[in-house]
N, C-alpha and C positions, 0 to 999 in steps of 0.2 A: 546115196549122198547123205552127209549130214553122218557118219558115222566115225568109225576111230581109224587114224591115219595109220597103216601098221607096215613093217619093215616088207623088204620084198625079200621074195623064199633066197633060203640061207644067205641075206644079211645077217652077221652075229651083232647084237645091240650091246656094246661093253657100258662102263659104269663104274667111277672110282668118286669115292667120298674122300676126303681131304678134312681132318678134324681141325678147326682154328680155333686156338688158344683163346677166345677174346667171349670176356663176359660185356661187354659195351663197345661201342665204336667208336675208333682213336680218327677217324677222318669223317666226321660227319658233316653236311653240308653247313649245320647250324653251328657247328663248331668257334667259327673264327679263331682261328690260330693265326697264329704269325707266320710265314712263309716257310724260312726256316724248319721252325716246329713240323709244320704238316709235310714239308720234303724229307725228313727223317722218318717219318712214319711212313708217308709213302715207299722209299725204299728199301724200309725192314718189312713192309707184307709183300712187296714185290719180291724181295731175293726169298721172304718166308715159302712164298707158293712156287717158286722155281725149284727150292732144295726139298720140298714134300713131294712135289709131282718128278722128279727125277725117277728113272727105270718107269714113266709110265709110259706106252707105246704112242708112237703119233696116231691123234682121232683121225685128221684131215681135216673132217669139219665134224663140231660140235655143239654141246649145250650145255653152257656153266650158269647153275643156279646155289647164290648165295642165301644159306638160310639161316637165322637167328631167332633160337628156341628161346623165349625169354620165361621168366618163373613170375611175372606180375600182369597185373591185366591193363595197367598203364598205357596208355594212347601211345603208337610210334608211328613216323611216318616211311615205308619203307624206300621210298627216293635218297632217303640221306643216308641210304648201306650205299650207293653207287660208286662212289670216290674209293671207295674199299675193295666192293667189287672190280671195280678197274685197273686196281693196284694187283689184286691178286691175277687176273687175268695176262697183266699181262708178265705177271713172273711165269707163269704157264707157256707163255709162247717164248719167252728167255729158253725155258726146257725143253722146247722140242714139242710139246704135245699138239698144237698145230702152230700151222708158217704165220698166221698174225691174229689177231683178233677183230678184224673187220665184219661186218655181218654176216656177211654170203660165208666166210666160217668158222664164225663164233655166236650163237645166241648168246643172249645175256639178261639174266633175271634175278631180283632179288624177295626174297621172303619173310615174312614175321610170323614163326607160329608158336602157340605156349608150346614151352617144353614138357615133358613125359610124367606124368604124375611122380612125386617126389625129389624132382631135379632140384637140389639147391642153388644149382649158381648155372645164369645164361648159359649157352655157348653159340657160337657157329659153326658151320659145316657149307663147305664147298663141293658140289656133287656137278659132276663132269661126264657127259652120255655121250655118243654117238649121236650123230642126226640119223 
């Protein structure tokens, strides 16, 4: 008990990273946009993560974790990636890679960690396992 959950014999555990364009978040909780403004954005990271994850195979069920390498040591809160998260999610289930994004099969998590010694500029990365 109390140890590491591990797949059952020959389950294959897949795994696609999704690179996203964005040194900051265009939908942030703190944001306040205008409606308008924020439904534009929503439906350009939504069709963005539908036309990247295309040719990827259906998981069934899944785990999409949104990560954002930042280059400063600046306080963030990572609750305000979710609205992003959400968008990208569900351009993924636009694609095929599973039938919705409901719990039972889709996890969903978001991340803040410094980027890679010499990174100049943020990025994100959307990484999508198998359960």
């Amino acid at each position: 008990m109390g140890g590491p959950v591990l797949p059952s014999e020959g389950v294959d555990i897949m795994m696609r990273i999704i690179h996203v364009p964005l040194a900051s978040n265009p939908l942030s909780l703190n944001g306040r946009q205008h409606w308008r403004v924020k439904a534009k954005h929503t439906k350009q990271w939504r069709e963005f993560a539908a036309v990247s994850s295309r040719g990827i195979q259906q998981f069934g069920t899944c785990d999409v974790t949104l990560t954002w390498f930042v280059t400063t040591t600046r306080r963030r809160d990572e609750d305000n990636l979710y609205p992003l998260l959400k968008a990208l999610c569900d351009g993924l289930v636009d694609s095929g890679v599973t039938a919705d994004d409901t719990p039972d099969l889709m996890g969903k998590a978001c991340r803040i960690e410094p980027a890679p010694a010499g990174t100049r500029t943020a990025y994100m990365e959307l990484k999508i396992t198998t359960r």
